[in-house]
C-alpha positions as CSV (number, residue, x, y, z in Angstrom):
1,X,40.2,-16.2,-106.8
2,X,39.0,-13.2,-106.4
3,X,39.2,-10.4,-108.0
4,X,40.4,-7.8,-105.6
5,X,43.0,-10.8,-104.7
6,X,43.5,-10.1,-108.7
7,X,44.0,-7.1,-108.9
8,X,46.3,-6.7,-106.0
9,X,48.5,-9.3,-107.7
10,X,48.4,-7.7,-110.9
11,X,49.7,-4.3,-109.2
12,X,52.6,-6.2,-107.4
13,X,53.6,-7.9,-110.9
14,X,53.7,-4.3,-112.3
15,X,55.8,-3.3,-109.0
16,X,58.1,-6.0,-109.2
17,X,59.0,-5.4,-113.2
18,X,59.6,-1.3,-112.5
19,X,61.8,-1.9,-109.6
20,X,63.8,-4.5,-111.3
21,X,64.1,-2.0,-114.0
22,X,65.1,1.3,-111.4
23,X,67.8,-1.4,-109.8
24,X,69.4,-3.0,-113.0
25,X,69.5,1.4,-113.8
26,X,71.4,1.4,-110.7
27,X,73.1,-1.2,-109.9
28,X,75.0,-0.4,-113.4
29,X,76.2,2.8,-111.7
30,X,78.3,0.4,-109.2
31,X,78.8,-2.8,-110.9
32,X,79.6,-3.7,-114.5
33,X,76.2,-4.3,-116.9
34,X,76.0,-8.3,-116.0
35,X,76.1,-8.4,-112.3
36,X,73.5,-5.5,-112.5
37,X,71.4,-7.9,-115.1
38,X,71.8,-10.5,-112.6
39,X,71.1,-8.5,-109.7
40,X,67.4,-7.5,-111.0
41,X,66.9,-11.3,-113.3
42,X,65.1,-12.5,-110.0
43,X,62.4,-9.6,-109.8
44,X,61.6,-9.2,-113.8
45,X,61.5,-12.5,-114.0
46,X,58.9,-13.4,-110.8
47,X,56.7,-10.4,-111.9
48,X,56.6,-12.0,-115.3
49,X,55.5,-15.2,-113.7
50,X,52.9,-13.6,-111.9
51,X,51.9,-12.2,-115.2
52,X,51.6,-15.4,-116.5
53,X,49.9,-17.0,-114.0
54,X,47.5,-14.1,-114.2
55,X,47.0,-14.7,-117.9
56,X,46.1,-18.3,-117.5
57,X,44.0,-17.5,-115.1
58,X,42.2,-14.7,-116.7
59,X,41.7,-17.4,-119.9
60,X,40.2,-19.9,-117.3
61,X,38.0,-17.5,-115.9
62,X,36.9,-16.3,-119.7
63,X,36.2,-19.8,-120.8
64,X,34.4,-20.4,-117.2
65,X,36.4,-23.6,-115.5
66,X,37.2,-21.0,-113.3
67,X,35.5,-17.8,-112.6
68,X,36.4,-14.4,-110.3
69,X,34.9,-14.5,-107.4
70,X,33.1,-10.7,-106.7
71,X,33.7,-10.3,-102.6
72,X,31.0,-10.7,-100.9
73,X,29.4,-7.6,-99.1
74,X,29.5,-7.1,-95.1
75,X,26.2,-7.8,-93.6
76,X,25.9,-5.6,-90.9
């Protein structure tokens, strides 16, 4: 992978978990507090999966079975 793809995921992750967060907020202004939790589950819970799946591969990557890629400059 590499690591501008990394990052870029890593900043969608971070997306996902604050607007799951502003639409539980509100969603509780129109609903009652568990459709609002159920309403937001599916973005916490994919950005935490992304956060995940950037841990593991950050550990991979450390232990070097599978290291960041740097892009490659643009010959011109």
């Amino acid at each position: 992978m590499h690591r501008d793809r990394f990052v870029t995921f890593a900043l969608i992750a971070f997306g996902m978990i604050i607007v799951g967060f502003i639409t539980r907020a509100l969603s509780r202004l129109v609903v009652d507090t568990q459709t609002a939790t159920l309403i937001a589950a599916p973005l916490i819970l994919g950005g935490f999966g992304i956060v995940i799946l950037l841990t593991c591969l950050s550990i991979l990557a450390y232990l070097g079975v599978g290291p960041l890629k740097t892009p490659m400059p643009d010959s011109d």
